[in-house]
C-alpha positions in Angstrom: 29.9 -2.2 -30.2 30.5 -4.6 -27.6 33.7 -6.1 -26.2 34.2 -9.8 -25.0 37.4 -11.8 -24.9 38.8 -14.2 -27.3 37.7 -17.8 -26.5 40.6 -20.3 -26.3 41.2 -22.1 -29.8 40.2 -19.1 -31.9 42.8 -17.6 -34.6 43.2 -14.4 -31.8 45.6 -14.8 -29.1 45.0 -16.1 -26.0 43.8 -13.3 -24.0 43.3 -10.6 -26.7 40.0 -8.5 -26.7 37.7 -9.8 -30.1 35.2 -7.0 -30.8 32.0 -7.7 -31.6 29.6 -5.0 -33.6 26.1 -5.2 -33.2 22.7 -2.9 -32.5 21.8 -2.5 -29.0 20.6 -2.5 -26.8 24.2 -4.0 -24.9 23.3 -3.7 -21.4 21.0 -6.3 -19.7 19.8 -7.1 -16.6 20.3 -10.6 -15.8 18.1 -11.2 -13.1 15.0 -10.6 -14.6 13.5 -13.8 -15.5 10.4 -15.6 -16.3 11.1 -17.2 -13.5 11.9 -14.5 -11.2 9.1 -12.6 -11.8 6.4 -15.4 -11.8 7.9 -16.3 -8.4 7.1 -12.3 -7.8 3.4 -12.3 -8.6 2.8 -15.6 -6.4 4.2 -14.1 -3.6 2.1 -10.9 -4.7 -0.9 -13.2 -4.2 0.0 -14.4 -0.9 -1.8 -11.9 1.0 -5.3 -12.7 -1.8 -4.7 -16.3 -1.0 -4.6 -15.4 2.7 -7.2 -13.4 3.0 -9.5 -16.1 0.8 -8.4 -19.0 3.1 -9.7 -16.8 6.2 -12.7 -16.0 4.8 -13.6 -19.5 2.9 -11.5 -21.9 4.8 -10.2 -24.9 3.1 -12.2 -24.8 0.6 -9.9 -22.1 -0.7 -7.0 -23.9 -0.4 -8.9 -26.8 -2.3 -9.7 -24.6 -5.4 -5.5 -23.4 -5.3 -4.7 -27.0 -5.5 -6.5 -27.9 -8.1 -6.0 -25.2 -10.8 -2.1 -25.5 -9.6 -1.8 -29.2 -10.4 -4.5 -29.0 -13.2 -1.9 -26.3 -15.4 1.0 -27.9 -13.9 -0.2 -30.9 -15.8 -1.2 -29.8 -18.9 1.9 -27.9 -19.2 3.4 -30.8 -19.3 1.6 -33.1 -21.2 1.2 -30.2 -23.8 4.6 -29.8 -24.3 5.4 -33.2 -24.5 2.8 -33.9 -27.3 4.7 -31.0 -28.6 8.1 -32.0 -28.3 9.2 -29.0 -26.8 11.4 -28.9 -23.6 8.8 -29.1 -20.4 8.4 -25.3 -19.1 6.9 -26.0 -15.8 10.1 -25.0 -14.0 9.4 -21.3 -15.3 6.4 -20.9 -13.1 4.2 -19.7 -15.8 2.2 -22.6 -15.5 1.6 -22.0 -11.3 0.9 -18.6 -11.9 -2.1 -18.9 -14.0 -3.0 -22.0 -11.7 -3.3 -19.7 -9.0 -5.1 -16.6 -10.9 -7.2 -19.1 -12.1 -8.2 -20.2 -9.0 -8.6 -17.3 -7.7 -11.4 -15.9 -10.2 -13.6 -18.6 -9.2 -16.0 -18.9 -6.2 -15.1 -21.0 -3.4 -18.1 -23.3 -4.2 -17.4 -24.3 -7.6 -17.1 -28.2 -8.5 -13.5 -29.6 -8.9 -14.0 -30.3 -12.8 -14.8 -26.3 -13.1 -11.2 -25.4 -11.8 -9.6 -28.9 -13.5 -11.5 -28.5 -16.9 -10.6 -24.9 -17.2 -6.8 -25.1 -16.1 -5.9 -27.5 -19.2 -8.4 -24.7 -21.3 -6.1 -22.3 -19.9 -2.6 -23.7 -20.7 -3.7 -25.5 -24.1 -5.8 -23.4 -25.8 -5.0 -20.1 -24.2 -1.2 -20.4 -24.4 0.0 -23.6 -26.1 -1.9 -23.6 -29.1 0.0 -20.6 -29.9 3.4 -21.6 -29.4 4.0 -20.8 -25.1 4.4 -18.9 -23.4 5.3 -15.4 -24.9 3.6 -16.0 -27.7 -0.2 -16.2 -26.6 -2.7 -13.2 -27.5 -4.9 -13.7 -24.5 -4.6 -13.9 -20.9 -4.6 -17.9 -20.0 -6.5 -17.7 -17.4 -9.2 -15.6 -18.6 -9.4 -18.0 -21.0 -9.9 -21.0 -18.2 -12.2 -18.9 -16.8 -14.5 -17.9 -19.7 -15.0 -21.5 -21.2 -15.7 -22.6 -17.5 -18.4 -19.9 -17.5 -20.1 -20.9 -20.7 -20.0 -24.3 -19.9 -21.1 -24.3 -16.5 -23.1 -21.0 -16.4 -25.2 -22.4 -13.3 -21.5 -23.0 -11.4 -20.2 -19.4 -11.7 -23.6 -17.7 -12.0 -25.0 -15.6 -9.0 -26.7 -18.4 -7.2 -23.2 -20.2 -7.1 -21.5 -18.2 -4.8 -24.5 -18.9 -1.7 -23.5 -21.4 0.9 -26.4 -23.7 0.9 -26.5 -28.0 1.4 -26.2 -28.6 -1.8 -23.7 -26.0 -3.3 -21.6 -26.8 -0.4 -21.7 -31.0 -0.2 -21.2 -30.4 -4.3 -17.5 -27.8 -3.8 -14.4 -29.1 -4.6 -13.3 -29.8 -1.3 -16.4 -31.2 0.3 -16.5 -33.4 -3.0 -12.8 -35.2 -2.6 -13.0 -34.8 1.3 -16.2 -37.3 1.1 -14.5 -40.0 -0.9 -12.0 -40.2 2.1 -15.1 -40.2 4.4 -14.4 -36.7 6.0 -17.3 -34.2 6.5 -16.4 -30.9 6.5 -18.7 -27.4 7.4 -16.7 -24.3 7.6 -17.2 -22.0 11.0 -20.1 -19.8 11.4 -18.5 -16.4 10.6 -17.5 -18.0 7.3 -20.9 -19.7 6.9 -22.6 -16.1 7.1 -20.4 -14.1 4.8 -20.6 -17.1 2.0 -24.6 -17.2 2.8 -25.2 -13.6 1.4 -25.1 -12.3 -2.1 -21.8 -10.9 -3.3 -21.8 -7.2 -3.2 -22.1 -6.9 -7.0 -25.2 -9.3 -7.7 -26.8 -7.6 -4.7 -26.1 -4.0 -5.8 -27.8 -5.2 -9.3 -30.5 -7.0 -7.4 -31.4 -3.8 -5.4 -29.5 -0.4 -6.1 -30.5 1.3 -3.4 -31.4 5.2 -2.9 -30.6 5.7 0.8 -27.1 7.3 0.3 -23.7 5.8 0.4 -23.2 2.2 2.2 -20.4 3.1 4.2 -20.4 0.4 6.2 -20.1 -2.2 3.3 -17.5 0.0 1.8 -15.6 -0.9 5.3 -16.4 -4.4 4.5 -15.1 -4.2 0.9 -11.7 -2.9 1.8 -11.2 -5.7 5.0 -12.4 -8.3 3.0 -15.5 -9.8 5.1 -17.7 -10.0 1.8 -18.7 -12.7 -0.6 -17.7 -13.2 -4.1 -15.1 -15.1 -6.2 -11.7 -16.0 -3.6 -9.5 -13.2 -5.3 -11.8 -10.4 -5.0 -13.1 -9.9 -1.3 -10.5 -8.2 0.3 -9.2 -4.2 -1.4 -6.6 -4.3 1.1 -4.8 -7.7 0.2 -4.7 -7.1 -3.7 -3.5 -3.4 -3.1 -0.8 -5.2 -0.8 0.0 -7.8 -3.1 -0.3 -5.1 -6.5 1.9 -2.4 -4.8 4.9 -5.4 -4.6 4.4 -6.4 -7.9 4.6 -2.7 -9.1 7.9 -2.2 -6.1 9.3 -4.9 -8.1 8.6 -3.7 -11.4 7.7 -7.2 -12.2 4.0 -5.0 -13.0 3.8 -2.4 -14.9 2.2 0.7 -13.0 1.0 2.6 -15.6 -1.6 -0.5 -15.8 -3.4 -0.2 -12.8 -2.8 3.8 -12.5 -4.7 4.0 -15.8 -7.6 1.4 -15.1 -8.0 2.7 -11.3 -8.1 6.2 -12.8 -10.6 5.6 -15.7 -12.7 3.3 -13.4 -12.6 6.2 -11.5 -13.6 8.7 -13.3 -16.7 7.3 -14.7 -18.0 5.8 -11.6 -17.9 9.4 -10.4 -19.5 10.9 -13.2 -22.4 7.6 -12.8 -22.7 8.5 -8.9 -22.9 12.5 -10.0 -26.0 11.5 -11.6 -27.1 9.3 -8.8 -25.8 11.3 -5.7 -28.2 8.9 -3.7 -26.8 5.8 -4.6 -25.9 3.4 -1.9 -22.4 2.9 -4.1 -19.8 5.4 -4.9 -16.8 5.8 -7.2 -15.1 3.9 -4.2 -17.1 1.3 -3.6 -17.1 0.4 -7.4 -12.7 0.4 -7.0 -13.2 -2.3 -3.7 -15.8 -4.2 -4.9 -15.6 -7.1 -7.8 -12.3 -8.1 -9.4 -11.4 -4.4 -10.0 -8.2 -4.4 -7.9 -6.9 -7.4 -8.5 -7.5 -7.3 -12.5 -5.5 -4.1 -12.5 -2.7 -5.3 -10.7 -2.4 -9.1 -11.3 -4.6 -10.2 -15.2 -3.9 -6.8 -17.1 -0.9 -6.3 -16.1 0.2 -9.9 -17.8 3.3 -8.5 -19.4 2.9 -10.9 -22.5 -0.7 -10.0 -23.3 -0.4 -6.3 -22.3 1.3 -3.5 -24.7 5.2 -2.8 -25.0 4.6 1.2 -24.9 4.4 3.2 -22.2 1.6 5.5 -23.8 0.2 2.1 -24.8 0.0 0.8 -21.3 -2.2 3.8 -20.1 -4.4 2.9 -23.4 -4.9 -0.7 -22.6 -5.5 0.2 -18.9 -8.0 3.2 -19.2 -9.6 0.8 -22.1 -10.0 -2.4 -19.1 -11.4 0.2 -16.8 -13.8 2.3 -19.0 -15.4 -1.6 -20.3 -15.5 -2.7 -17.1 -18.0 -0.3 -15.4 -19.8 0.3 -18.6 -20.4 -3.4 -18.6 -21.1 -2.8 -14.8 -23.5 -0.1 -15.2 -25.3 -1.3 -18.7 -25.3 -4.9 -19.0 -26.9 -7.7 -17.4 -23.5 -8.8 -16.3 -22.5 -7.6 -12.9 -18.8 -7.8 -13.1 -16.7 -6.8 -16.3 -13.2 -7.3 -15.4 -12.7 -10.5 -17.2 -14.2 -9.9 -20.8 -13.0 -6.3 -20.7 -9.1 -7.9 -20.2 -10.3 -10.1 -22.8 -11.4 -7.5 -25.4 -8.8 -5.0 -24.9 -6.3 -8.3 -25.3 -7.4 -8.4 -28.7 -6.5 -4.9 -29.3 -3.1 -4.8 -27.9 -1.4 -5.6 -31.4 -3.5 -2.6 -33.1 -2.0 -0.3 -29.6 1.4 -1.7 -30.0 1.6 -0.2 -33.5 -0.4 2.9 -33.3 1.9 3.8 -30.0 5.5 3.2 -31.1 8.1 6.1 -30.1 9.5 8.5 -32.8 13.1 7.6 -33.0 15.8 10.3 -32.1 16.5 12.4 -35.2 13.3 11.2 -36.6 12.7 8.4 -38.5 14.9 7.0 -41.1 15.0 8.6 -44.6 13.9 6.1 -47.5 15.4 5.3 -50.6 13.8 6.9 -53.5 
């Protein structure tokens, strides 16, 4: 039972208390927002969008821009074909801009990152009703339809610096309708010249013993591969804020980290030679920064504490089986996707036994 006071022009007197009766819970915190914690997980990406821009250059910051403005936009337009009040002040729409944009490779063409940000906002959020209501992660949805529509754009090959995959990125693209030529410096030229760690390791596994030296490389960031993904460091920066914040949940990433974990060391156990180890399979690929910034999506992740290690052991078990026994290098992306769909199915198998037990039925 909650207490307020009488509002002016109601039957009670002027400054006597009007009790209210209703369930709780009564107590709420008012500062957490939508919009407070999408403004936390963009300045959790900061130190991802840093760390991209050093080792990519502008062409980075070109691939921000355009998912930004591209789900900006749609949000937008959607909503007003909708008749719904415009969103965009909530920052949903900039956040999957930007974890859009940061699951794609520097080189890919601007209709890749502007195609799959209005996937991303209409069919991976709008179409069912906005945010809140959406089954899927938005931007995994951007990112999967730019995948099967442009397989040769997100496929291994797309990631090596070359004359043509670097005349045909975003930025070298909108740069030469201003006449500007651009070439990024020779340190980024050689790390975006080389495979990414997970295409070579799939390419070549190697039986010399543990890569140490790459696994160096993997945590500082100095390696190829899409913009959110090359630096350990930067997304355990960014995931430990987010988590600091409680804006994440950390029994997400505890639980994917841990299961990745576990079977990458029972894989290496049986491959003690390998030149990759249970910690080169945590630094390398998307693994750090799915856990802490697409499967931790508070809308498309469970309610339940027990169902958040679920979901989480579930993303981290598919993603290095998928690593391990598929054609498919990286996982991260459909196992979020998969264990997405499941969510509804954990919600319900996970929810808490009331105190006193559950409430007696009428016979």
């Amino acid at each position: 039972m909650t207490q307020t006071q009488a509002p002016s022009g109601t039957e009670a007197a002027a400054g006597q208390p009007r009790f209210e009766i209703a369930p709780g819970p009564h107590v709420v915190e008012q500062e957490t927002t939508t919009r407070r914690m999408m403004a936390d997980v963009l300045i959790g990406l900061v130190p991802l969008a840093a760390a991209a821009t050093i080792v990519f250059g502008l062409h980075a910051l070109m691939q921000l821009g355009i998912c930004i403005a591209g789900c900006v936009l749609a949000e937008a337009i959607f909503t007003r074909m909708r008749s719904r009040p415009a969103t965009v002040g909530d920052l949903s729409a900039v956040v999957t801009g930007a974890i859009l944009a940061l699951s794609l490779p520097w080189s890919a063409p601007w209709y890749v990152g502007g195609v799959g940000s209005f996937v991303a906002i209409g069919i991976g959020k709008i179409v069912f009703g906005g945010l809140g209501n959406n089954i899927f992660n938005p931007a995994m949805v951007g990112r999967a339809f730019a995948m099967m529509a442009w397989p040769g754009a997100l496929a291994a090959a797309g990631y090596l610096y070359t004359d043509a995959t670097a005349s045909g990125s975003a930025l070298n693209v909108i740069l030469g309708w201003l006449g500007i030529s651009y070439q990024p410096w020779a340190a980024a030229v050689d790390v975006m010249s080389q495979a990414t760690p997970l295409t070579a390791l799939r390419q070549a596994p190697g039986a010399g013993g543990p890569d140490w030296a790459l696994l160096g490389r993997l945590v500082l960031g100095n390696t190829n591969g899409s913009l959110g993904e090359t630096s350990a460091v930067a997304a355990l920066v960014g995931g430990a804020y987010l988590c600091v914040r409680r804006t994440a949940s950390w029994q997400i990433p505890a639980s994917m980290i841990l299961a990745a974990a576990v079977v990458a060391g029972a894989v290496n156990a049986f491959a003690p030679q390998a030149s990759w180890t249970a910690l080169h399979h945590l630094a390398g690929g998307a693994m750090l920064f799915g856990a802490f910034f697409i499967a931790t999506d508070p809308v498309t992740s469970p309610l339940t504490s027990r169902g958040k290690w679920i979901f989480g052991a579930g993303v981290g078990v598919l993603v290095m089986l998928m690593r391990t026994m598929s054609a498919y290098p990286e996982g991260v992306m459909f196992s979020v996707l998969l264990m997405n769909a499941l969510v509804p199915l954990i919600n319900r198998s996970t929810i808490p036994r009331p105190v006193g037990g559950p409430a007696p039925q009428e016979t």
